[in-house]
GUDO-157120 format. One record per atom (N, C-alpha, C): residue number from 1; residue in one letter; chain; atom name; x, y, z. Coordinates in nm, 4 decimals, m for minus. Layout:
# residues N
PATOR k r c a u v w
PATOR NUM a A CA X Y Z
...
# end
This chain:
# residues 116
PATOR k r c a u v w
PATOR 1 x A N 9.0889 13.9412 12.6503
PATOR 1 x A CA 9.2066 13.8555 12.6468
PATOR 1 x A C 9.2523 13.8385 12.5022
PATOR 2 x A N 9.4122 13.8576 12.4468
PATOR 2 x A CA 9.4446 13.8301 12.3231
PATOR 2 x A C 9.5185 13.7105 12.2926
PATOR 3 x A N 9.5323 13.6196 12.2126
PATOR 3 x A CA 9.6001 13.5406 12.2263
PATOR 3 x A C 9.7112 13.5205 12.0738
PATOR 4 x A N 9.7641 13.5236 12.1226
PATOR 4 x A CA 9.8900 13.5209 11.9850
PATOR 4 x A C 9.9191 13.4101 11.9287
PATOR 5 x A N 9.9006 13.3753 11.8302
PATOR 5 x A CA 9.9516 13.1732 11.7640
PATOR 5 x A C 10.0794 13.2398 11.6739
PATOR 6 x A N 10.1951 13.2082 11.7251
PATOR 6 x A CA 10.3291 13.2186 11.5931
PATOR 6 x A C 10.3842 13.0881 11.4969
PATOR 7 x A N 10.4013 13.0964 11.3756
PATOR 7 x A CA 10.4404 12.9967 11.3132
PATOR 7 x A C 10.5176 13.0571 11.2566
PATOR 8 x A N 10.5744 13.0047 11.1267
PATOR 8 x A CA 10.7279 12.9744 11.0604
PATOR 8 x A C 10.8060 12.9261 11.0697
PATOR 9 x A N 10.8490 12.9234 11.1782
PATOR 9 x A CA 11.0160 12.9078 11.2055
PATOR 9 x A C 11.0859 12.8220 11.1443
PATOR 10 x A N 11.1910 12.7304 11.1880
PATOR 10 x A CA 11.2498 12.6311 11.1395
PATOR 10 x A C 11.4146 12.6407 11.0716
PATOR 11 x A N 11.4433 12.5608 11.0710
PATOR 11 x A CA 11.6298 12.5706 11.0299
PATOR 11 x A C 11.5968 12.6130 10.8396
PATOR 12 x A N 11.7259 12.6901 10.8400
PATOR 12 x A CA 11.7531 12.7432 10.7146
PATOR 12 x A C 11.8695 12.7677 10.7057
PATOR 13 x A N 11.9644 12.8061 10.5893
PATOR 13 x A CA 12.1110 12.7974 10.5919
PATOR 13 x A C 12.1487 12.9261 10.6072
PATOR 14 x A N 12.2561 12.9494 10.6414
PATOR 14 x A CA 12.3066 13.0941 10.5665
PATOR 14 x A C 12.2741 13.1435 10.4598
PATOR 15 x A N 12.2145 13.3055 10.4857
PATOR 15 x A CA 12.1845 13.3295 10.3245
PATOR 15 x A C 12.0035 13.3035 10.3033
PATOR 16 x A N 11.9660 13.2239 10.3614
PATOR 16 x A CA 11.8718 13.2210 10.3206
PATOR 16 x A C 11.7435 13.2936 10.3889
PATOR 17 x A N 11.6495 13.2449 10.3565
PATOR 17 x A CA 11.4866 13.3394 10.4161
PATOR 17 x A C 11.3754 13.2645 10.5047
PATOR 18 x A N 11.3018 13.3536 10.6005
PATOR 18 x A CA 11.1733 13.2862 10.6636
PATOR 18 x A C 11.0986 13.3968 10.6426
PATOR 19 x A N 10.9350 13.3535 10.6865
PATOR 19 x A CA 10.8626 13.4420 10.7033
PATOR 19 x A C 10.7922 13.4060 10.8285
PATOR 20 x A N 10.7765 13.4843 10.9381
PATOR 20 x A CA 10.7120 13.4725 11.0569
PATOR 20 x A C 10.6104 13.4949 11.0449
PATOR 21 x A N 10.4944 13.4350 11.0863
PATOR 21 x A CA 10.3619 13.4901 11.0974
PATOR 21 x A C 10.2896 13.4818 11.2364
PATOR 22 x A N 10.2416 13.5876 11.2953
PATOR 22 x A CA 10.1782 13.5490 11.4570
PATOR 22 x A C 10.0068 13.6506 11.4145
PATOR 23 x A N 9.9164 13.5207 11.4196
PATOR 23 x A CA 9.7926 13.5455 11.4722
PATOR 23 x A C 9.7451 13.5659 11.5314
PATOR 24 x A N 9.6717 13.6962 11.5744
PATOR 24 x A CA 9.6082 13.7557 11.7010
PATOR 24 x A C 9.4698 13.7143 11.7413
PATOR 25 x A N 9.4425 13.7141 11.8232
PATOR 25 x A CA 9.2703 13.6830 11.8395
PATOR 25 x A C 9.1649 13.8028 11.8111
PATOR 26 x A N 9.2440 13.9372 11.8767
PATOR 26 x A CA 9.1572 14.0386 11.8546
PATOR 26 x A C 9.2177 14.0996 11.7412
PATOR 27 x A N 9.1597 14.2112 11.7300
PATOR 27 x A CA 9.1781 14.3067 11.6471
PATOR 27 x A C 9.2899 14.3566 11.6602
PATOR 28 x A N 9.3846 14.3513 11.5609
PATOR 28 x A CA 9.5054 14.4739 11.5861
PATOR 28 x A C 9.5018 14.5689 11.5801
PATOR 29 x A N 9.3772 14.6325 11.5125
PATOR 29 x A CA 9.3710 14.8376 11.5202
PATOR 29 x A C 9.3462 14.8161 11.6390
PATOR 30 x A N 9.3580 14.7304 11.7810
PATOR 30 x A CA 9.3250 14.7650 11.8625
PATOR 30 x A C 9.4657 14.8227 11.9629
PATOR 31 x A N 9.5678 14.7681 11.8945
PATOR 31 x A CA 9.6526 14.7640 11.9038
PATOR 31 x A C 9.7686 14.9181 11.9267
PATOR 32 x A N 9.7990 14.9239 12.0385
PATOR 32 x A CA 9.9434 15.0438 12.0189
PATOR 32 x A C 10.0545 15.0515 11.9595
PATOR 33 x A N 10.0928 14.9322 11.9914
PATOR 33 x A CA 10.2128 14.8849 11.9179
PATOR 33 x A C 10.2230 14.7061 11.8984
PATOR 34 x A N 10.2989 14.6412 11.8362
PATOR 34 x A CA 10.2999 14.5557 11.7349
PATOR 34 x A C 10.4489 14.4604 11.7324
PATOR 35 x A N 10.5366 14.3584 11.7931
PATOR 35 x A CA 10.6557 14.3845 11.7426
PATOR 35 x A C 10.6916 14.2309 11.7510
PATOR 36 x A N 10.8500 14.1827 11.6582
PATOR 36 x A CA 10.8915 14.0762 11.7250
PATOR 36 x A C 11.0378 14.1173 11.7985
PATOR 37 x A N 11.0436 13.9896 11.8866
PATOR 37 x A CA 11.2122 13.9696 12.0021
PATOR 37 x A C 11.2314 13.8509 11.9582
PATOR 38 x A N 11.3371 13.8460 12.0113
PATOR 38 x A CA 11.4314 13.7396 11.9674
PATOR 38 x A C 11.4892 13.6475 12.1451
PATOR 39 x A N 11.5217 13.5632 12.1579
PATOR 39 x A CA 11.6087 13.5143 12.3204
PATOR 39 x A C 11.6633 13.4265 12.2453
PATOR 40 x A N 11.8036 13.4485 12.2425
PATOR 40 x A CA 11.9143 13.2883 12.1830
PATOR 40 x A C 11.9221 13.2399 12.3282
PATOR 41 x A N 12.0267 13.1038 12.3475
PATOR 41 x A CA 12.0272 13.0716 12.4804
PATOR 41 x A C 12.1484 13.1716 12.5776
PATOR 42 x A N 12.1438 13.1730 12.6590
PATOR 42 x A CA 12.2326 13.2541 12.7456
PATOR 42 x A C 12.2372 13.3882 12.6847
PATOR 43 x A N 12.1374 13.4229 12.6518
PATOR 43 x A CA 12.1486 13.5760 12.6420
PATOR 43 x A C 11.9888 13.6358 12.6922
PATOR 44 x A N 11.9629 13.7792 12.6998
PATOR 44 x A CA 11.8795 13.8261 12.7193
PATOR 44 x A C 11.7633 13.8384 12.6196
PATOR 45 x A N 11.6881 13.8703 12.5781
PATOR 45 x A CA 11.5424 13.8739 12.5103
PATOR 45 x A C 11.6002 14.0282 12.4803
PATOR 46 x A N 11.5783 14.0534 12.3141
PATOR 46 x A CA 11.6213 14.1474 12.2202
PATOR 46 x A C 11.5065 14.2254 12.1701
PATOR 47 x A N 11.4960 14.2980 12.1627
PATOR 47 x A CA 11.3676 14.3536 12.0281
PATOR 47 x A C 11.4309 14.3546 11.8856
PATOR 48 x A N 11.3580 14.3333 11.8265
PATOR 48 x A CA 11.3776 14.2460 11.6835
PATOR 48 x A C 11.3268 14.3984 11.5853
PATOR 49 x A N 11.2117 14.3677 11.5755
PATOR 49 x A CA 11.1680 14.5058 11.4963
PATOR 49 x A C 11.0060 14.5132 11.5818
PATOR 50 x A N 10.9566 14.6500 11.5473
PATOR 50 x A CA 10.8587 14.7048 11.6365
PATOR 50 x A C 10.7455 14.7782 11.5024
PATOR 51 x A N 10.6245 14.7826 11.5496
PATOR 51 x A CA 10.5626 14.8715 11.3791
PATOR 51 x A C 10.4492 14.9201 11.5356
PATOR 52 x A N 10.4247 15.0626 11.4851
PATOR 52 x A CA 10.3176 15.1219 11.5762
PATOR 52 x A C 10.1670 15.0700 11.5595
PATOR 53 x A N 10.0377 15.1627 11.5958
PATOR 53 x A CA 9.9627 15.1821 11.5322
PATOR 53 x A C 9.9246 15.1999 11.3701
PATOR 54 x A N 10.0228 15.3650 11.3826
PATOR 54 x A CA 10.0106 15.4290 11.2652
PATOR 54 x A C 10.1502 15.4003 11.1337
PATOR 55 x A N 10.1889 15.2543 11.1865
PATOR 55 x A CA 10.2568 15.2113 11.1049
PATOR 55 x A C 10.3607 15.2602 11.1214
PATOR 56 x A N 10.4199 15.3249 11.2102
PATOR 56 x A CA 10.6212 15.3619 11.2474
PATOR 56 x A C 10.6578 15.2362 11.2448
PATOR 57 x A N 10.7778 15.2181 11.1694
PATOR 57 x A CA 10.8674 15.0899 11.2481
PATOR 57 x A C 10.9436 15.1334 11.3034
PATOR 58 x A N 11.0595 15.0645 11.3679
PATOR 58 x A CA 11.1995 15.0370 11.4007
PATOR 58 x A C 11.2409 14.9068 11.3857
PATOR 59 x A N 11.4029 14.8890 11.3845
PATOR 59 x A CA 11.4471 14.7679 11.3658
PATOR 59 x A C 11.5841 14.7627 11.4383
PATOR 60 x A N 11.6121 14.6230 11.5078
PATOR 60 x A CA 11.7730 14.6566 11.5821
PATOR 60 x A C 11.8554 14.6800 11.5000
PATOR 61 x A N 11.9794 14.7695 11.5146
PATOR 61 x A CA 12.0559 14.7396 11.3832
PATOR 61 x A C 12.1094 14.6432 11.3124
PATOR 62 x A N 12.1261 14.5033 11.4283
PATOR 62 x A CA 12.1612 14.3894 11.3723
PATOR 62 x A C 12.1049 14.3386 11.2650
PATOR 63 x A N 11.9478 14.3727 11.2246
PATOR 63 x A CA 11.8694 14.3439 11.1260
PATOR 63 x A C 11.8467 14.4476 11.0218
PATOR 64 x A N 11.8633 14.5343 11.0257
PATOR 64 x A CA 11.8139 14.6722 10.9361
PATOR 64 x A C 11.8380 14.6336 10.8117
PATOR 65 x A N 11.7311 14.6480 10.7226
PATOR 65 x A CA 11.7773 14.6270 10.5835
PATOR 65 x A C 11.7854 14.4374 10.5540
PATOR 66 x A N 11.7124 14.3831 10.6109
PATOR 66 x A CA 11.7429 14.2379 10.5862
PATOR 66 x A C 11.5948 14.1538 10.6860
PATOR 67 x A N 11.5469 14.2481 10.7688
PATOR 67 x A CA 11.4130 14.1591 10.7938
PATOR 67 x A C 11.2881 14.2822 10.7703
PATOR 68 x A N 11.2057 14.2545 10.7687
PATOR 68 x A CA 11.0867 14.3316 10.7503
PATOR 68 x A C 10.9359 14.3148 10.8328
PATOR 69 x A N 10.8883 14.4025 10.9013
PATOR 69 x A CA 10.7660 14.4133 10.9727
PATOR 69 x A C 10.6440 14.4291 10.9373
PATOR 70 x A N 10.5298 14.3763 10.8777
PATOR 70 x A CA 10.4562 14.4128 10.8305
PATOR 70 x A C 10.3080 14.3691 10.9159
PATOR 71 x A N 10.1917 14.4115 10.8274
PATOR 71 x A CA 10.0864 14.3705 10.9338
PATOR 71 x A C 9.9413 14.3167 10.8574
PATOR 72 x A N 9.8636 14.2217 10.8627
PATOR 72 x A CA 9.7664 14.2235 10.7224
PATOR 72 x A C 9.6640 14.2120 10.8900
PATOR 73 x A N 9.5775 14.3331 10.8298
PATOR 73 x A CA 9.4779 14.3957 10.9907
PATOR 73 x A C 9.3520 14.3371 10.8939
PATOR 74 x A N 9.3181 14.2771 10.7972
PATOR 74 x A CA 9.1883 14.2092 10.7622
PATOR 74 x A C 9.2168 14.0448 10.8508
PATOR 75 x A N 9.2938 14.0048 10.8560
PATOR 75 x A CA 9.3654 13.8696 10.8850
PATOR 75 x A C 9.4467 13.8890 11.0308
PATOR 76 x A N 9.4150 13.9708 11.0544
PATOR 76 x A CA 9.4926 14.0266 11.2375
PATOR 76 x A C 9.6194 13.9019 11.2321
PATOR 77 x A N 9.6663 13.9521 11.1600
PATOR 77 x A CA 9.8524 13.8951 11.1545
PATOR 77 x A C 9.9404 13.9858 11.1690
PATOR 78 x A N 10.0541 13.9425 11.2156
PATOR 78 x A CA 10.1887 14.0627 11.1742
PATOR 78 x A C 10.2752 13.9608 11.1654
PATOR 79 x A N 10.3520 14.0228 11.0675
PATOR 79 x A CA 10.4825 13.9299 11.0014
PATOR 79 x A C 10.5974 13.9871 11.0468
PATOR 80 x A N 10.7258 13.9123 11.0207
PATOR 80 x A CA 10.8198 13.9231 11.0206
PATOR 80 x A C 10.8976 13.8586 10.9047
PATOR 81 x A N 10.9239 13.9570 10.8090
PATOR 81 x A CA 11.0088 13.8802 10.6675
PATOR 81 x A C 11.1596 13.8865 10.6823
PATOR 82 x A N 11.2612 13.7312 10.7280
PATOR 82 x A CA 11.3496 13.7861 10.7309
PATOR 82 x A C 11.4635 13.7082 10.6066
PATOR 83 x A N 11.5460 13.7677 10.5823
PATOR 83 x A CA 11.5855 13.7778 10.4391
PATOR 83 x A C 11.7417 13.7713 10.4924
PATOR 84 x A N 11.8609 13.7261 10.4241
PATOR 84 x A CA 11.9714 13.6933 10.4385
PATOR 84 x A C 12.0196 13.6393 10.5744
PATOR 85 x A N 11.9313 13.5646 10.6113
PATOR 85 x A CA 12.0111 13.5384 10.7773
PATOR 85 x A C 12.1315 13.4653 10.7891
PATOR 86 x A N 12.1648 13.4977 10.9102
PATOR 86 x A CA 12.2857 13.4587 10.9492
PATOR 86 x A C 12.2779 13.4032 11.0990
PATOR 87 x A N 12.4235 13.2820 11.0776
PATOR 87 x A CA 12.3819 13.1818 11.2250
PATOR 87 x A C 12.3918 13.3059 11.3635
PATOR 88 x A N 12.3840 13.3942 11.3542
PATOR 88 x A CA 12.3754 13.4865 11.4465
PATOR 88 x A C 12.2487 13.5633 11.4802
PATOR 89 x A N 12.1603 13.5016 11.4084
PATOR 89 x A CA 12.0332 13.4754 11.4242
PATOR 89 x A C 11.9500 13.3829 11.4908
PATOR 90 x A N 12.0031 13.3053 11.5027
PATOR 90 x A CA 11.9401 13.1824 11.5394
PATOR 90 x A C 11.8629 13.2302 11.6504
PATOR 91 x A N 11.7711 13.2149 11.7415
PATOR 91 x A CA 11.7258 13.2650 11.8579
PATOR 91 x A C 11.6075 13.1781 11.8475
PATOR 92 x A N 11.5217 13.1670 11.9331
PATOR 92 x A CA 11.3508 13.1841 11.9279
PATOR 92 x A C 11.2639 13.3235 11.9285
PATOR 93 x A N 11.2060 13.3150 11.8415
PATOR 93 x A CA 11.1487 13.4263 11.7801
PATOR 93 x A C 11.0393 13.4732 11.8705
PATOR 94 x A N 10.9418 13.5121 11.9220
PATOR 94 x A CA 10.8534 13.6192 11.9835
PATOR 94 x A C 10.7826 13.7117 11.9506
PATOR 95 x A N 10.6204 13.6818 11.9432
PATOR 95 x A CA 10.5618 13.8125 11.9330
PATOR 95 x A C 10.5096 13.8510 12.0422
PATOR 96 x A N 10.4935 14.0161 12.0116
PATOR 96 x A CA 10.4260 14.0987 12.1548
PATOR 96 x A C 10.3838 14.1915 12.1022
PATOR 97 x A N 10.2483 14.2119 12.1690
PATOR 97 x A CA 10.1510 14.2875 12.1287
PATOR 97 x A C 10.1124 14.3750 12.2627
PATOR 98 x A N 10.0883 14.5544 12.2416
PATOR 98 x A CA 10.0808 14.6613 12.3463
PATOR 98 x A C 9.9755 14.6875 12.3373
PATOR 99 x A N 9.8143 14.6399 12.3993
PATOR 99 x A CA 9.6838 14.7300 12.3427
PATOR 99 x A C 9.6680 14.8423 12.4110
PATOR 100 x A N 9.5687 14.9097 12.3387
PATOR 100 x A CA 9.5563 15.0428 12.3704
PATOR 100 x A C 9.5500 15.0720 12.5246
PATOR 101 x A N 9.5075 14.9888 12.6056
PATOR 101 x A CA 9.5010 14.9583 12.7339
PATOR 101 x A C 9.5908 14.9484 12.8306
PATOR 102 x A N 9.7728 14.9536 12.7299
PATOR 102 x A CA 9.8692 14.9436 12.8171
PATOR 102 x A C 9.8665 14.7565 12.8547
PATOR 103 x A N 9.7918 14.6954 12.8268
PATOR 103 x A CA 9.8728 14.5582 12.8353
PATOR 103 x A C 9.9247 14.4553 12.7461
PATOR 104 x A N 9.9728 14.3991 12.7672
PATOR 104 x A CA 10.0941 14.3275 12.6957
PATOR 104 x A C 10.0487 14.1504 12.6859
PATOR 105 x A N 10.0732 14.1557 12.5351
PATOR 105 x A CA 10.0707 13.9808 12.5511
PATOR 105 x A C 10.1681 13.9098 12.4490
PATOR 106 x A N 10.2131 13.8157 12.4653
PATOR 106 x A CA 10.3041 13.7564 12.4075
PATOR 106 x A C 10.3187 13.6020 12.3669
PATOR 107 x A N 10.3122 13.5922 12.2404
PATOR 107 x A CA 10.3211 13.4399 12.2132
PATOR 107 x A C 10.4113 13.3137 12.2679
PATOR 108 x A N 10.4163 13.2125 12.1830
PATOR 108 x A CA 10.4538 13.0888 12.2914
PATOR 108 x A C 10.5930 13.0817 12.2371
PATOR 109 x A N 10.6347 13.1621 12.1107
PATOR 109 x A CA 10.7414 13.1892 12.0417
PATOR 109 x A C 10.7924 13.0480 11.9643
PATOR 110 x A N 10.8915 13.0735 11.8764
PATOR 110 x A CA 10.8743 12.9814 11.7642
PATOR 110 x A C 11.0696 12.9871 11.6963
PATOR 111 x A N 11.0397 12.8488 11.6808
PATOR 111 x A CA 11.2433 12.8454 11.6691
PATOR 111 x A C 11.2827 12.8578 11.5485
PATOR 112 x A N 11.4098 12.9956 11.5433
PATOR 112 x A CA 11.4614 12.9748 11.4089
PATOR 112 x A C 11.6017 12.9432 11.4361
PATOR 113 x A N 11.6533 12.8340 11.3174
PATOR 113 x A CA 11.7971 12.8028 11.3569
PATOR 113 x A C 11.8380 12.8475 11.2237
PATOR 114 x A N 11.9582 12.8887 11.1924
PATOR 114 x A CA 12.0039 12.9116 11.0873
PATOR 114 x A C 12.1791 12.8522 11.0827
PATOR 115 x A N 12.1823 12.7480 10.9840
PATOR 115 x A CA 12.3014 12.6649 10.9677
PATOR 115 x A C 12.3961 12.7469 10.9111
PATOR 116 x A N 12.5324 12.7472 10.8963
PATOR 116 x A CA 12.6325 12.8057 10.8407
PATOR 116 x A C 12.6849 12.7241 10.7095
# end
């Protein structure tokens, strides 16, 4: 069983920065893939950015170049650095984790608001 703890979140203005952090219980080399989503209200649940095993990312284009995926596997964390946001961001944030096993787990997710 893995269990995910996410923190950061919180209101910030336009322009400005967070850093997401979600703690895993197990091991993330255990890990296939790695990622955060996003759900604002009345919309669907997004993928945010994704990092593999062997360290591939991706990112939606809405973010490219302005948030960042990273992973510290001594500290079984993965981050999310995001950098110039905009109130079109705002969402609750989400991590999800793919183990090698094909199953899926996902945190309790964590609110970012971003003011204009």
């Amino acid at each position: 069983q893995v269990q995910l703890v996410e923190s950061g979140g919180g209101l910030v203005q336009a322009g400005g920065s967070l850093r997401l952090s979600c703690a895993a219980s197990g091991s993330i080399f255990s890990f296939n893939a790695m990622g955060w989503y996003r759900q604002a209200p009345g919309k669907q649940r997004e993928l945010v950015a994704i990092m593999t095993s062997g360290g591939t990312t991706d990112y939606a284009d809405s973010v490219k170049g302005r948030f960042a995926i990273s992973r510290d596997s001594a500290k079984n964390t993965v981050y999310l650095q995001m950098n110039s946001l905009k109130p079109e961001d705002t969402a609750v944030y989400y991590c999800h984790i793919v183990t090698i096993k094909g199953a899926d787990y996902w945190g309790q997710g964590t609110q970012v608001t971003v003011s204009s």
